[in-house]
C-alpha positions in Angstrom: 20.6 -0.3 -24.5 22.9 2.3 -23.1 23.4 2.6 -19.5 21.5 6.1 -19.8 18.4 4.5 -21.0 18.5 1.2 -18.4 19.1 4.2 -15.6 15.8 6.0 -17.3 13.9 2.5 -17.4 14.5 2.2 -13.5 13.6 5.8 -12.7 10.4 5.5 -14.5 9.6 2.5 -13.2 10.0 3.5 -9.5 7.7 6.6 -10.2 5.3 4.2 -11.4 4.9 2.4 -7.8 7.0 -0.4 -8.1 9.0 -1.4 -5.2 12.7 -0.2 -6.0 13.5 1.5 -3.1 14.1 -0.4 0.5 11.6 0.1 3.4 10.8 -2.2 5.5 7.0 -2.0 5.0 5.5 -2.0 1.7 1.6 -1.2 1.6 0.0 -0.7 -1.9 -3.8 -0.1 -2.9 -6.1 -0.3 -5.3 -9.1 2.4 -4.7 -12.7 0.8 -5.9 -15.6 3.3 -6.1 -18.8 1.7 -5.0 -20.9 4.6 -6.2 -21.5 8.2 -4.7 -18.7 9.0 -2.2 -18.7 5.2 -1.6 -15.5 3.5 -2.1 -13.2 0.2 -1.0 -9.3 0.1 -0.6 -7.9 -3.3 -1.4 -4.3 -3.5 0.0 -1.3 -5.6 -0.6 1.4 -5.6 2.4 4.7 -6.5 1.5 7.7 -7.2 4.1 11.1 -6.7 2.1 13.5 -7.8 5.2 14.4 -4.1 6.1 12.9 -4.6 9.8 15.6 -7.2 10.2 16.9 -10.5 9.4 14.1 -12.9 10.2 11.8 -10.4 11.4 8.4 -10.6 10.3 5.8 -8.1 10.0 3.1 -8.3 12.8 1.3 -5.6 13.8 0.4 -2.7 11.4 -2.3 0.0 11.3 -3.9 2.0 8.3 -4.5 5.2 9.4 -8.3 6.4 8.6 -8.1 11.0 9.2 -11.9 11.3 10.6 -11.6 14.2 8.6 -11.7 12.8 5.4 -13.6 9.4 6.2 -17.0 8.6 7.7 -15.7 6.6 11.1 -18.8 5.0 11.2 -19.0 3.8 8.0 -15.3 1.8 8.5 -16.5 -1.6 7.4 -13.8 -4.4 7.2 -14.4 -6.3 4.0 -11.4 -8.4 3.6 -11.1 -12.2 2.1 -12.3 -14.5 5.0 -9.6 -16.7 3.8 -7.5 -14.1 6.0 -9.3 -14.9 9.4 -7.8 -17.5 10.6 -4.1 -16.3 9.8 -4.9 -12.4 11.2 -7.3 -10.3 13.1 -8.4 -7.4 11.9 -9.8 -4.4 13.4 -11.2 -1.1 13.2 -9.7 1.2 16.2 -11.4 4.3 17.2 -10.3 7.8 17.1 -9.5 10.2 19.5 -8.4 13.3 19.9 -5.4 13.8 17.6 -5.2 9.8 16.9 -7.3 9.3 13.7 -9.6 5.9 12.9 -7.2 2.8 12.5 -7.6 -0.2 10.6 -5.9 -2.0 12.8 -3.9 -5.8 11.1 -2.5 -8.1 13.9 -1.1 -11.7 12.5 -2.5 -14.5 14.6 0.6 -16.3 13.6 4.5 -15.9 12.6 3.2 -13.0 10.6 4.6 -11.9 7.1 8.3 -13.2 6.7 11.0 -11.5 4.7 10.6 -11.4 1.1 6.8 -12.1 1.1 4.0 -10.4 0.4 0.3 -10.6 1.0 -3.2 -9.4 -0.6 -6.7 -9.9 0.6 -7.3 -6.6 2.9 -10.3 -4.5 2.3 -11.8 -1.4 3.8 -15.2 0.1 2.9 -15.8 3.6 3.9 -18.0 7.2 3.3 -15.4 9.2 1.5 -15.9 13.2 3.3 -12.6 15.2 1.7 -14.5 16.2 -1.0 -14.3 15.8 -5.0 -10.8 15.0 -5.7 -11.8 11.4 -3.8 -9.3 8.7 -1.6 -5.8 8.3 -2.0 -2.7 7.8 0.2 -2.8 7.2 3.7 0.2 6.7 6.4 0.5 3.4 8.3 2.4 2.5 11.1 4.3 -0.9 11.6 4.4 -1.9 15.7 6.0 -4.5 17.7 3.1 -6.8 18.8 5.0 -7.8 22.1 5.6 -4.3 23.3 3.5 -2.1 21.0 6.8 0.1 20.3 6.7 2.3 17.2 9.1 0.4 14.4 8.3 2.0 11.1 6.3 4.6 9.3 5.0 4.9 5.9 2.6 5.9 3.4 0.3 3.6 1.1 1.4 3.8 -2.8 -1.2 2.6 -5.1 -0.7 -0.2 -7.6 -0.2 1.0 -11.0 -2.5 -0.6 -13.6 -1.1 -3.4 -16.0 -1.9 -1.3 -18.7 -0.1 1.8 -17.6 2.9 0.1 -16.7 3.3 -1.3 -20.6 1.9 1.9 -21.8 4.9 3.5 -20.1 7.5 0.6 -21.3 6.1 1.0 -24.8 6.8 4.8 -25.2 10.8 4.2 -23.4 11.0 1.2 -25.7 10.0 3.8 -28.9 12.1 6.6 -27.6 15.1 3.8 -27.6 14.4 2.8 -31.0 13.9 6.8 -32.2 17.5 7.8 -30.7 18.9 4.9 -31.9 17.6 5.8 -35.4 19.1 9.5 -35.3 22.7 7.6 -34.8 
């Protein structure tokens, strides 16, 4: 392969979702419709060591517009195995602060390099037909609540997209190659 086509390869793959760029925070989902405007976000939070050397991710909240989401119907759904490690809340809104789902480790947190899966939201979806996506999260420090790091979630790219997508760059490879 020519440097031109591993560039390409990395390009694509980024637009696909995957993690190539550094943030500190890394917070994909996976959108589940439950039936009418009835849905569940399953998220993956990932620290990549941008925060800081040994810094581990703490405090972080999803933010929920009241807007677009039924406040009420905010229902935390997440894998009990998570309870013990994290609390997990929903946070109100108010005035010009939207609805929170609100993730506070219980202990050490999320270290560099690691990620973790198990998070889930149900919710009335109110934005109308083109349904959930993306939301911005912000990352805090749990021992004086200061503002570290914004962001917005990305959702995971299906298996099958993601070798659809290698497939056609591998065929184009082997089509220029051919024309040599």
């Amino acid at each position: 392969m020519t440097k031109k086509t591993i560039s390409l390869l990395f390009v694509l793959l980024g637009s696909l979702g995957c993690p190539l760029s550094s943030y500190a925070i890394s917070v994909q989902y996976s959108l589940s419709s439950l039936g009418g405007d009835n849905y569940r976000y399953d998220y993956t939070l990932t620290n990549d060591g941008s925060l800081g050397a040994g810094i581990p991710l703490e405090l972080l909240d999803i933010n929920f517009d009241p807007a677009l989401y039924q406040e009420s119907s905010l229902n935390i759904v997440s894998s009990p195995s998570l309870s013990s490690d994290w609390d997990q809340n929903i946070l109100g809104s108010a005035p010009a602060i939207p609805a929170a789902f609100d993730i506070y480790a219980l202990s050490g947190g999320l270290a560099d390099g690691a990620s973790l899966a198990g998070f889930s939201v149900e919710f009335t979806w109110l934005g109308g037909p083109s349904g959930p996506g993306a939301q911005s999260f912000d990352v805090f420090d749990p021992a004086t609540f200061a503002w570290l790091e914004s962001g917005t979630t990305t959702v995971v790219p299906l298996p099958g997209s993601i070798w659809l997508m290698l497939s056609g760059l591998l065929g184009l490879v082997r089509w220029r190659q051919g024309k040599k």
